[in-house]
N, C-alpha and C positions, 0 to 999 in steps of 0.2 A: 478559575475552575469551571466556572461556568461554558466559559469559551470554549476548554479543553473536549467537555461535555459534547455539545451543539459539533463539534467537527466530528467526534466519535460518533454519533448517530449518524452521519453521512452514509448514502449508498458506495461513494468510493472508497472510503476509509474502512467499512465492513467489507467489502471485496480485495481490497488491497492485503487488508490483515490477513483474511480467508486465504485467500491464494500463495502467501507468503507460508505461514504456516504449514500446511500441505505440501508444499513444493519436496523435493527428493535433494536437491542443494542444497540450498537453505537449511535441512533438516541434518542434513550430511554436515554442513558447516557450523551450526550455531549446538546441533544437540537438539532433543524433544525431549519436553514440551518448549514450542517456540513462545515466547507472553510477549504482551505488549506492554509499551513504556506508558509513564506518564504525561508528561513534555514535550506532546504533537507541538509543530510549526508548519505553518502556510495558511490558507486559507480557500475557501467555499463561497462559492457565488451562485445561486437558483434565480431565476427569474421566470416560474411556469416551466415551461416545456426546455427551456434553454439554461444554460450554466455552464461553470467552470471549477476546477478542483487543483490545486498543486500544491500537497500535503509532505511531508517527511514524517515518518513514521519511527520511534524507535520499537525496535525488539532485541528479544534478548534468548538466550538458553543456556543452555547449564557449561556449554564450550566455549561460549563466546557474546560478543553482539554486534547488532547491526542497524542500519536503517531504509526501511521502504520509502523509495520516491517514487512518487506518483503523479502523473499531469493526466488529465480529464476533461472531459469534454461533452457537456449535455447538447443534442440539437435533436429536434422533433419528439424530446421524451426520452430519450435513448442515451447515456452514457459509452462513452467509447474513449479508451488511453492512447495516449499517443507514447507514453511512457510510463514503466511501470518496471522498474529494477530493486534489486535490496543491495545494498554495500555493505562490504562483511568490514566493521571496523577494526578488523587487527591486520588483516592482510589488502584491504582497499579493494581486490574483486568486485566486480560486480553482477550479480546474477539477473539475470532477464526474466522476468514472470509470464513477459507475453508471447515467449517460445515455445511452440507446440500445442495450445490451447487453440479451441474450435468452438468459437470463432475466436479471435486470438485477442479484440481488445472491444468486445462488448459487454456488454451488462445494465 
């Protein structure tokens, strides 16, 4: 549990969740209110200014569910995705998060 904890405080895992949630796809596909699961998988690396994130994220809504993947990248302080999709677990789609956003994979 604890583990489960320490990845949910992440800066990518709040941004991942954020951005999934919000999205007009996603919302379209799963139903609102979109929640999040309990049973994160991957793992977080900080080291100061640099680090690394490649999390799976489960969510869920009242239509369906799915999971946020997410790969991440700290250099100079700065997080940036190199990937950042939801897969809708009934039909395997995959929705892009970092489509359209400005700047598209900062944070």
């Amino acid at each position: 549990m604890i583990v489960f904890s320490a990845i949910k405080s992440t800066e990518p895992y709040k941004d991942a969740f954020a951005r999934a949630k919000m999205n007009p796809e996603v919302i379209e596909a799963l139903g609102s209110p979109i929640k999040e699961g309990f049973f994160v998988s991957g793992n977080t690396n900080v080291n100061g200014a640099a680090g690394e994130a490649n999390l799976a994220i489960p969510i869920s809504g009242p239509k369906g569910k799915g999971t946020i993947y997410a790969k991440a990248a700290k250099s100079l302080g700065r997080w940036s995705y190199s990937d950042l999709v939801v897969e809708i677990r009934e039909t395997r789609n995959r929705i892009d998060l970092l489509r359209g956003a400005a700047p598209p994979n900062e944070f």
